[in-house]
N, C-alpha and C positions, 0 to 999 in steps of 0.2 A: 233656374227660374230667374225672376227680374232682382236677387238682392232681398226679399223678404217672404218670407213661410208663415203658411194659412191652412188654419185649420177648419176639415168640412167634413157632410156627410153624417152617419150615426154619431161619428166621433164630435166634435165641432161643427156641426153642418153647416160647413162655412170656408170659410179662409184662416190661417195662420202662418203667420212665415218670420222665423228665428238665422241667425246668425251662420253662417256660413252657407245662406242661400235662403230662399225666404219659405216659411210654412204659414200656409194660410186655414183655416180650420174654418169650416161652416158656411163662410161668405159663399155668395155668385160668381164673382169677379166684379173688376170697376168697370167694364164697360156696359153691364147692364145696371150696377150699383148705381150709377149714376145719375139714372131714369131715375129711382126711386128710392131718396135720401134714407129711408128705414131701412136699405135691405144694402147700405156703405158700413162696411167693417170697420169696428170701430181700431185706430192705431195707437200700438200701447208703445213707448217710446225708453219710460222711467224703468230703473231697478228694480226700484220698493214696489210696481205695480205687478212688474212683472214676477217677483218673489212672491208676491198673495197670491197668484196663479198658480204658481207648481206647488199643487199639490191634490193627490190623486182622485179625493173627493170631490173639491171643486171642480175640477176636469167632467168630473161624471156627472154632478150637478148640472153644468152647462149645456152638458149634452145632450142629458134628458130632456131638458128645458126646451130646448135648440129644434130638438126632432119632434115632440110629443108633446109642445106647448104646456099653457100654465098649470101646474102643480103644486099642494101646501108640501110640508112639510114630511108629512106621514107619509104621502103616498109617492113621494121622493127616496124614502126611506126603504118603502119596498120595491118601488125600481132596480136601485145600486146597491141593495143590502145592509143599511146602517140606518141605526137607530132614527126615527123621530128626535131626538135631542144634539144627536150630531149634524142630521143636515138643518136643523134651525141654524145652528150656529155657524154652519159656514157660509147659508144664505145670508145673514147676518154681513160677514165679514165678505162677499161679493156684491153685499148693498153699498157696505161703506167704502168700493172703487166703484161703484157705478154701473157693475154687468150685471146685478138684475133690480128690480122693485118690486113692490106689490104691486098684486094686479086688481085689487080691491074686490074686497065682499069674503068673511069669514072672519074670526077672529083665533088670537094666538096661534096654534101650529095649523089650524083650519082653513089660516089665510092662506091663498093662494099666489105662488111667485112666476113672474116671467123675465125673460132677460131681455135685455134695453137693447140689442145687437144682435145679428144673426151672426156674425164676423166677427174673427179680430185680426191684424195685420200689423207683423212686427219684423221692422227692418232688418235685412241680412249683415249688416256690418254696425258699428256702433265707435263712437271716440272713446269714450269711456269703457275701460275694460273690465268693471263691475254691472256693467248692464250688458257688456255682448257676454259676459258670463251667464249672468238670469238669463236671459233669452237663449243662449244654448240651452239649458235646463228644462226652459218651460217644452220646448221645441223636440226633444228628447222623449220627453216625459209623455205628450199629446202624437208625437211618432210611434213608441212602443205600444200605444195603449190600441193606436189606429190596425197597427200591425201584428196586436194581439186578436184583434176581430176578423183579419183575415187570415191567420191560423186557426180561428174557432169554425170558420166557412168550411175550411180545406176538410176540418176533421166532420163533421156534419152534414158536407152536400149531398151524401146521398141520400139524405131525409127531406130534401127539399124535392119535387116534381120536375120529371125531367125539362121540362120545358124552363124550366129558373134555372139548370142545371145548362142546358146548352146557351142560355143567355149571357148568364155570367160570363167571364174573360178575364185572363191571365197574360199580357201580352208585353215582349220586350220589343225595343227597336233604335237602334244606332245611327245616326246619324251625323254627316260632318256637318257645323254648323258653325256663324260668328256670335260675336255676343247679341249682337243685334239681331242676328234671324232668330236666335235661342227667346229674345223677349218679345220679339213678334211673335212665335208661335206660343209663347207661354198666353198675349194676348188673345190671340186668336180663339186658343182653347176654351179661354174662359170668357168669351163674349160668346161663343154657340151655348155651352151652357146655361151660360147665366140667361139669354133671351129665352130657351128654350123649356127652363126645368126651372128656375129660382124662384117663382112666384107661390111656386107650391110648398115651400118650406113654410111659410107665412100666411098660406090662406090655403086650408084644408080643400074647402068646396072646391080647389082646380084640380084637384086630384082624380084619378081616374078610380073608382070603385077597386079595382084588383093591384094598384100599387103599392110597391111597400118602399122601405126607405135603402136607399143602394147607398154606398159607400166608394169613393170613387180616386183611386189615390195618383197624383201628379207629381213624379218624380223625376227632374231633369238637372243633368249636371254633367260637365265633363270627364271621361274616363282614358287613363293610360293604355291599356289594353297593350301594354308591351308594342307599340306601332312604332317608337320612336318618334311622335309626334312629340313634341317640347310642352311642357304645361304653362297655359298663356300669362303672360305680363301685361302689368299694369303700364302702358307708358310711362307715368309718372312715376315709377320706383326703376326707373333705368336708372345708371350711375353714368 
């Protein structure tokens, strides 16, 4: 991908992109983001932001948030399974970096929260190698959890109608490419979606009555494959 991983979909329904290639969780992409500054993923840059993040509840927190809109506390709780007094307190602690606020009207845990971002967007490489550390972690942590949900599909499809069953898709494909077609089509990719499906993350009423929320995972990077192809260099690290 372009250097940063974004997290989306049930998981992040969005964008997220971590350190050795970028994960984008939840966002659209930038080129329909850019139509409509609410729906620009927000980029987490720092350590210490990126260390509030990995961690498993807030992840699920977000998520819920992300797909299923504003929620208090309690009924957060029985979402992801944990108490009313734990997800207060991590709402808490994802208020004080800014991914979510209240979304006003209720009081104590009756108040209801939404996240400030559909997206987050975190650089694939870093100078600092205490934040390309956090951001592999986070990036880890929001990958397993994505690829824990489609293990749960695989074991389950049969309970879904064939027709979700013959929709779904499972699909590889190989291709020789340079860096630059790799980020053109990484662009590509996410300028059809994001015109075509983003606005429905964020405004229910565009939704079609029989939609449900699809999960959609964008994995591209270079592979040896035993071809004797050389694994490419950076010009500037020639000697």
């Amino acid at each position: 991908m372009d250097g940063r991983d974004e997290l989306g979909g049930h998981g992040l329904a969005g964008e997220v992109e971590a350190a050795g290639g970028a994960v984008r969780t939840w966002a659209p992409g930038r080129a329909h983001a850019s139509q409509d500054p609410a729906l620009e993923p927000r980029r987490v840059t720092d350590a210490r932001t990126l260390r509030a993040l990995s961690h498993p509840v807030r992840i699920a927190v977000l998520e819920v948030l992300t797909v299923e809109g504003a929620m208090t506390a309690t009924e957060l709780g029985e979402r992801i399974g944990e108490s009313p007094t734990t997800c207060s307190f991590h709402l808490r602690q994802l208020a004080k970096y800014g991914f979510v606020e209240e979304a006003g009207g209720g009081k104590g845990r009756a108040r209801p929260w939404r996240t400030t971002t559909v997206g987050l967007s975190l650089a694939g490489t870093h100078d600092d190698p205490e934040t390309e550390v956090a951001a592999g972690a986070l990036a880890r942590l929001v990958r397993e959890r994505q690829l824990a949900r489609y293990r749960t599909w695989q074991e389950t499809s049969t309970s879904y109608p064939r027709r979700w069953r013959e929709a779904a898709t499972d699909s590889e494909y190989v291709f020789y490419l340079t860096a630059e077609e790799l980020e053109q089509l990484t662009e590509d990719i996410r300028a059809l979606l994001g015109s075509r499906f983003a606005d429905r993350l964020t405004d229910p009423s565009r939704r079609p009555p029989e939609a449900v929320p699809i999960e959609m995972l964008f994995l591209a990077y270079p592979v040896p494959f035993g071809t004797g192809v050389p694994i490419p260099q950076d010009p500037g690290d020639q000697p």
